[in-house]
DONU-486895 format. One line per 10 residues: number of its first residue (from 1); their letters; for each residue x, z, y of N, C-alpha, C. Coordinates in Angstrom, 1 decimal. Each point is the difference from the previous one (the first is absolute). Example, Ala and Ser with C-alpha at 12.3 -4.5 7.8 and 13.67 -1.06 7.14 Angstrom:
BEGIN
1> as> 13.2,7.8,-5.7,-0.9,0.0,1.2,0.9,0.0,1.2 ~ -0.4,-0.7,1.1,0.9,0.0,1.1,-0.8,0.8,1.1
//
This chain:
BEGIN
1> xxxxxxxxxx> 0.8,0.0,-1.2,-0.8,0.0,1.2,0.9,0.0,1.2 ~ -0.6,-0.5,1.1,1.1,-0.5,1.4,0.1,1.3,0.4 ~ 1.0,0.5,0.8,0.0,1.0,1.1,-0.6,-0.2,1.2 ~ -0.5,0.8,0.8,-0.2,-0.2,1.2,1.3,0.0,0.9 ~ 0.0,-0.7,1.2,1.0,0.0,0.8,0.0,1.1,1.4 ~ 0.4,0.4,0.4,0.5,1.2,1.8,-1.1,-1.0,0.5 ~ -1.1,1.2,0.4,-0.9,-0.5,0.8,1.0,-0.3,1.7 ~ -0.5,-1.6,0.4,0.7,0.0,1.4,-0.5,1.2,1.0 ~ 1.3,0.9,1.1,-0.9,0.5,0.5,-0.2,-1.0,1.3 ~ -0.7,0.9,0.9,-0.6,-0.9,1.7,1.3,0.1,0.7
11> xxxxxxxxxx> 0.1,-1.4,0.2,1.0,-1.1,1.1,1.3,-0.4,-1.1 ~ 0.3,0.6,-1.4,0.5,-0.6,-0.7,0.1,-1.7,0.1 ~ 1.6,0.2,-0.4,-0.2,-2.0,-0.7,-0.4,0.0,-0.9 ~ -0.7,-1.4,-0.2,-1.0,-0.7,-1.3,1.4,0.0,-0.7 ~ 0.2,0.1,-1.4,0.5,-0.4,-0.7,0.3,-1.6,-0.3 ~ 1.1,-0.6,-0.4,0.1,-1.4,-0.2,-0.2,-0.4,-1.6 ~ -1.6,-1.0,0.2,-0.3,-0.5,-1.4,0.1,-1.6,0.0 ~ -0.1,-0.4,-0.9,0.2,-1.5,-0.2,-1.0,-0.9,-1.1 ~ -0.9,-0.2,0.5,-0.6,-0.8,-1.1,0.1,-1.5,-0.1 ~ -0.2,-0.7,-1.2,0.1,-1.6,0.0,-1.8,-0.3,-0.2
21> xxxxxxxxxx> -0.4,-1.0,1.1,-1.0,-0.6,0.2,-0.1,-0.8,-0.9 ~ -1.5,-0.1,0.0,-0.6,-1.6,-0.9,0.7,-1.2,0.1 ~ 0.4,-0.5,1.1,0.6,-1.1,0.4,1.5,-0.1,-0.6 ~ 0.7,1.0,-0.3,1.3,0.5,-0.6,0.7,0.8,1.1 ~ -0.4,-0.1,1.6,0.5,0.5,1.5,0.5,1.1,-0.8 ~ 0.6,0.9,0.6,0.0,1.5,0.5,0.0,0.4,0.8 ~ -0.5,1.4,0.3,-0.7,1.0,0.8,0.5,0.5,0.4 ~ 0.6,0.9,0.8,0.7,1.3,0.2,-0.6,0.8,1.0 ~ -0.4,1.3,0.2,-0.3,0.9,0.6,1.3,1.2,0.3 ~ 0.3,0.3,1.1,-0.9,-0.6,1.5,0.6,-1.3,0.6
31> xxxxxxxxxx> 1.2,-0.2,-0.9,0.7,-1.4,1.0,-0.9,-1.4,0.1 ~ -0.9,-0.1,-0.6,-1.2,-0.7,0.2,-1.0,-0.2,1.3 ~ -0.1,1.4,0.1,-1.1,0.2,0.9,0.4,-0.1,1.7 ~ 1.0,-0.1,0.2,-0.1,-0.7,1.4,0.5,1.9,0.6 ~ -0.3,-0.4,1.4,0.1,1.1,0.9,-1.5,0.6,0.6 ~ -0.3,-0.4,-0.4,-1.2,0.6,0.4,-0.9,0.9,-0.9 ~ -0.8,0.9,0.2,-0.5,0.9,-1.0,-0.9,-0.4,-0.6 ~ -0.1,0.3,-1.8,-0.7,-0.5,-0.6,-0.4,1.3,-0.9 ~ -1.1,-0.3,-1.1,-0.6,0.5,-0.7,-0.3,-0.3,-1.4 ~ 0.8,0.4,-1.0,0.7,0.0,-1.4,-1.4,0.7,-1.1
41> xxxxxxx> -0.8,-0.4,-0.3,-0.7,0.8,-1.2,0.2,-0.8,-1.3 ~ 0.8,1.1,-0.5,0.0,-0.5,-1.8,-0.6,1.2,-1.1 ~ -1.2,-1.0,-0.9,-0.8,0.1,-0.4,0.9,-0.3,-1.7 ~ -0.3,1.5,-0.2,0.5,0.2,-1.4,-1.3,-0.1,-1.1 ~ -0.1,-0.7,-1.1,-1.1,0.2,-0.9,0.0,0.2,-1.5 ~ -0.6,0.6,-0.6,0.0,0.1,-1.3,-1.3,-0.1,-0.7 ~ 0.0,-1.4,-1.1,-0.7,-0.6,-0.4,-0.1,-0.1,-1.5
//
């Protein structure tokens, strides 16, 4: 079973993740997201 990760605390850095897109692209968070503020929800599920 997975571990949970250190909840971020407030004004923390986002952690750096990297996923490969449908298209084959990859993603990177936050060097992705520009300078400007954004809003990250990831939606974990078990099915």
């Amino acid at each position: 079973m997975a571990r949970l990760g250190k909840q971020l605390e407030q004004g923390a850095d986002f952690p750096r993740m990297t996923w490969t897109l449908l298209d084959g692209s990859r993603f990177t968070l936050p060097d992705d997201l520009g300078e400007r503020w954004s809003v990250v929800i990831l939606l974990r599920g078990h099915w």
